[in-house]
N, C-alpha and C positions, 0 to 999 in steps of 0.2 A: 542518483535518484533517492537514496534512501538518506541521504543527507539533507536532501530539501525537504524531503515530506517530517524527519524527525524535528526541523528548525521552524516549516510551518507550522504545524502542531504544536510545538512549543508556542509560539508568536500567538497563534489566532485561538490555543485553547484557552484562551485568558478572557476570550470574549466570546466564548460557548460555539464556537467554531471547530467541528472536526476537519481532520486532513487524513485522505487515506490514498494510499497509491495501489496498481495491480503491477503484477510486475508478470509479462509471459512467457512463461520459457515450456519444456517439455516435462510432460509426465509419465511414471512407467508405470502406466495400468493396463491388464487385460482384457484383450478383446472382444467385441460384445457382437459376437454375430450369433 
């Protein structure tokens, strides 16, 4: 994934085009009770 979005961005930032990905995984943050 991180392959396609650095090669789209490359390709379409030529033509004022951004390319952004999210990517989800886990986070260790404290809990908010």
């Amino acid at each position: 994934m991180k392959g396609l979005t650095r090669v789209g961005a490359i390709e379409y930032g030529r033509r004022g085009i951004r390319v952004n990905a999210i990517s989800p995984g886990a986070v260790d943050t404290p809990n908010v009770c």
